[in-house]
Every structure is written in structure tokens, then in C-alpha cells.
C-alpha positions in Angstrom: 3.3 -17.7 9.0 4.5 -16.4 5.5 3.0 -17.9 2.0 6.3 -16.8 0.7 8.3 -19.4 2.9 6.1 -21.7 2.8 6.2 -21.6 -1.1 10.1 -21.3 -0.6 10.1 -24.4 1.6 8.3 -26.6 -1.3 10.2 -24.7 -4.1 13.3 -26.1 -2.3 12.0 -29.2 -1.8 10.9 -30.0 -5.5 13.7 -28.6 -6.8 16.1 -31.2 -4.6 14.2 -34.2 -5.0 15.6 -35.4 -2.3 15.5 -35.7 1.4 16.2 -32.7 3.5 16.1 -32.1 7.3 14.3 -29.7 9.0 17.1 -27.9 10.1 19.1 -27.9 6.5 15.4 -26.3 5.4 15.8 -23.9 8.2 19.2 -22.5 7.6 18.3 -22.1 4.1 15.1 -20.3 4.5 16.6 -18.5 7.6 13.9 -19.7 9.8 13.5 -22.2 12.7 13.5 -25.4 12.3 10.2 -25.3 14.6 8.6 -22.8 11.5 9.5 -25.5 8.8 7.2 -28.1 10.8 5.0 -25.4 11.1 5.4 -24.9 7.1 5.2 -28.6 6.3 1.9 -28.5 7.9 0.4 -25.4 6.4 1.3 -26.8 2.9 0.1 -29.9 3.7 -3.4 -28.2 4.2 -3.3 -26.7 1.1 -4.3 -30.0 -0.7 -7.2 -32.1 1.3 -6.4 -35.8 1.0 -3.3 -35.1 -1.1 0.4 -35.8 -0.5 2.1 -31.8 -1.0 5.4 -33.1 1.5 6.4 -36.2 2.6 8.0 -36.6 6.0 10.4 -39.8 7.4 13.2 -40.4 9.5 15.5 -38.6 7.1 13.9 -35.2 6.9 11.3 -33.4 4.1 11.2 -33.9 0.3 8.4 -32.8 -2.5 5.0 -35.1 -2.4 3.4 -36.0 -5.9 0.9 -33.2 -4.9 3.5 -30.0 -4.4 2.8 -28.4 -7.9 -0.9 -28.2 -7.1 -0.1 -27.0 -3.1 1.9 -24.0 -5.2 -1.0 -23.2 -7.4 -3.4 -23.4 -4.6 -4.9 -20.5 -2.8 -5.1 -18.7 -6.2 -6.5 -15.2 -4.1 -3.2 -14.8 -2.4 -1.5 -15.3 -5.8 1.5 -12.7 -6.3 1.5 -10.4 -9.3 3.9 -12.4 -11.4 1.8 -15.6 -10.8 -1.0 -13.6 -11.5 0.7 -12.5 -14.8 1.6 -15.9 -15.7 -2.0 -16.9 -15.4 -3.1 -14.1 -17.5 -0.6 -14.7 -19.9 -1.8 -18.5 -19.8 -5.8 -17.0 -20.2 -5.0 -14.8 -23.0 -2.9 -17.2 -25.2 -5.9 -20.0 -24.7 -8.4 -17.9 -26.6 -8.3 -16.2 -30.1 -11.4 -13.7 -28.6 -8.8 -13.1 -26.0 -10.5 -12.3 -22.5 -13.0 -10.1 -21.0 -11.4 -7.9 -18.4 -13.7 -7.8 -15.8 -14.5 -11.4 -16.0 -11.0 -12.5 -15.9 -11.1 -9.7 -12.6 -13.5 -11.7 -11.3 -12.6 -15.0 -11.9 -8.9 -14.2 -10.5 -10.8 -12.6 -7.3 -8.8 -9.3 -7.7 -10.4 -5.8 -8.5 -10.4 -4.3 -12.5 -7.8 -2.1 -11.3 -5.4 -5.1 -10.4 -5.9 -6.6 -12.9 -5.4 -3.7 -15.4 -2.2 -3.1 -13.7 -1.4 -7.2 -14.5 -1.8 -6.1 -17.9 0.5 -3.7 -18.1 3.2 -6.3 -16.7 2.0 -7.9 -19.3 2.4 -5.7 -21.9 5.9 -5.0 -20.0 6.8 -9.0 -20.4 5.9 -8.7 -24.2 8.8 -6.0 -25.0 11.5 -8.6 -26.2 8.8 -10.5 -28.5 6.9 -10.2 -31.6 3.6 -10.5 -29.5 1.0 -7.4 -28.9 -1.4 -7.0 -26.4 -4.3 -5.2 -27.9 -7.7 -3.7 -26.4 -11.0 -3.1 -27.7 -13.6 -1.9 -24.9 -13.2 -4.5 -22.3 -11.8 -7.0 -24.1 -7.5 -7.7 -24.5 -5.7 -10.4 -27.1 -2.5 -11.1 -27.6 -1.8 -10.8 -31.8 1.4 -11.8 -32.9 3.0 -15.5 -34.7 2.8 -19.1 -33.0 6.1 -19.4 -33.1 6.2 -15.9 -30.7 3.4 -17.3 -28.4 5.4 -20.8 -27.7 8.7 -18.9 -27.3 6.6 -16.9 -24.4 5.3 -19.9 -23.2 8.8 -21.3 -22.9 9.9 -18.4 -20.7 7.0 -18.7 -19.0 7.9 -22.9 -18.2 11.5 -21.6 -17.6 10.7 -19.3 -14.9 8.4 -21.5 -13.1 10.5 -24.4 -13.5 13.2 -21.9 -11.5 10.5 -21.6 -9.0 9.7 -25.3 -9.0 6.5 -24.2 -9.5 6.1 -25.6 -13.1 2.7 -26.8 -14.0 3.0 -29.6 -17.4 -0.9 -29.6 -17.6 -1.8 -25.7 -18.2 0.8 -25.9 -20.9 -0.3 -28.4 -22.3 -4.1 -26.9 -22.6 -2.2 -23.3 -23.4 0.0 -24.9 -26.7 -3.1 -27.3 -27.2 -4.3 -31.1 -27.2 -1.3 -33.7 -28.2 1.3 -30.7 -28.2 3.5 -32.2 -25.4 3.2 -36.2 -25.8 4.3 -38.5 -23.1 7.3 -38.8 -24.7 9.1 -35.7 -23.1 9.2 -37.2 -19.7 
């Protein structure tokens, strides 16, 4: 059973907002419509006691718990969502990060995660943001105004993904930075 469906299957879902059967699923994914039960369940795991897809007599849609059930099982985390979180990490901090503590906490190996940082660096060509080292320590340096335009390509690609999380950009832009008012 493939993460990457499964997250297709809830990207689809939450994107569409609305009903869909498991065989409209299926010929989207290219999969059985036996494999998007099997999906539906598997995501549905992903978030004890929560709600990650709904199921009725007219098919799937997206549960008020699918952003986390995207998020979760941060160790099988691709390298862009790594990147995104690292991006997130580094902009939340003026010391930056420690390397092999971020490692760590991400469950990945220095290695991996140096190679994050080079996407990283990779991401920052278009901007007016630079990722700078000193020993084991990386910070991005560059204007607010750069760090929220990042932060909106960041929201724009996840958003794509349906995989958009409100609450780590809130923390990343700060306290009161995105009111109630922009729902």
C-alpha cells in the first residue's frame, strides 16, 4: 500500500470538498476501487480518534482531521516536505537551527538533511534570502518582506497538494499575523 496514494487519495479529497465514490477515486488514482477502501482505512489510522475521511452512502470526502493525516508520519516525510519543514524551522528562529538537532528531530541522518539544505539553498535562487552556515549552525538572512514571499510559495504549493497547514504559518509569520478574518 503506497503513502503516495494514500496522500493522493486525501489530496483529492480535500481539494474537492465534496463527495466522491470509490470508483471515481479509483479511476483517478488508477487504482482499484478495493485499494481506495483499503486507502480510506490506512489514512484513517493515521489520526487515533480523529475524523481524516468521511464515508456515506454517496462515496468519500475530506474529514476535519485530513491536514493533520497528511502531516502525520513525519519519518516517511518526502524531501520536499521535508524541505518545507526546514524552510518552516529556519524562518522561526533568528539563531537559525542546529543541524544535527534538526537531523535528529526530523529522524533522518546529517547527510539527509545536509542534502535538504541544499534544496533549500536551490528553492532560495529566485529570492533575496540566503542560507548561511557557521559550524553546525544554518540561518536564513535576507528582508521580511523576502521571508513572507517564501512563505507564500510555500502555502501555494501545499495548498496545490491540499496539504496546507494555516497553523505552522501562522507560528512561522508570528502571533496575530493571520487573524480570523481571512477565513
Amino acid at each position: 500500500m503506497s503513502r503516495a496514494r494514500q496522500d493522493r487519495v486525501i489530496a483529492l479529497l480535500a481539494r474537492e470538498g465534496d463527495w466522491l465514490t470509490a470508483a471515481e477515486l479509483a479511476d483517478i488514482v488508477g487504482v482499484t476501487p478495493r485499494s481506495i477502501r483499503s486507502y480510506v482505512t490506512a489514512l484513517n489510522a493515521r489520526v487515533p480518534d480523529g475524523v481524516v475521511v468521511e464515508s456515506g452512502p454517496l462515496g468519500y470526502r475530506a474529514g476535519a482531521d485530513a491536514p493533520a493525516a497528511l502531516r502525520a508520519g513525519v519519518d516517511a516525510a518526502t524531501p520536499r516536505e521535508r524541505v518545507h519543514r526546514l524552510v518552516r524551522r529556519l524562518l522561526s528562529g533568528r539563531e537559525g537551527i542546529d543541524v544535527f538537532e534538526t537531523a535528529e528531530d526530523f529522524h533522518v541522518s546529517p547527510a539527509t538533511l545536509e542534502a535538504d539544505l541544499g534544496r533549500v539553498r536551490a528553492l532560495l535562487g529566485d529570492t533575496e534570502l540566503t542560507l548561511e552556515r557557521s559550524g553546525s549552525r544554518a540561518r536564513l538572512k535576507g528582508t521580511e518582506m523576502a521571508q513572507r514571499r517564501l512563505l507564500s510559495r510555500l502555502a501555494h504549493d501545499e495548498t496545490d497538494d491540499g496539504a496546507f497547514d494555516l497553523d505552522a504559518l501562522r507560528r512561522s509569520l508570528g502571533a496575530g499575523s493571520i487573524g480570523e478574518a481571512v477565513f
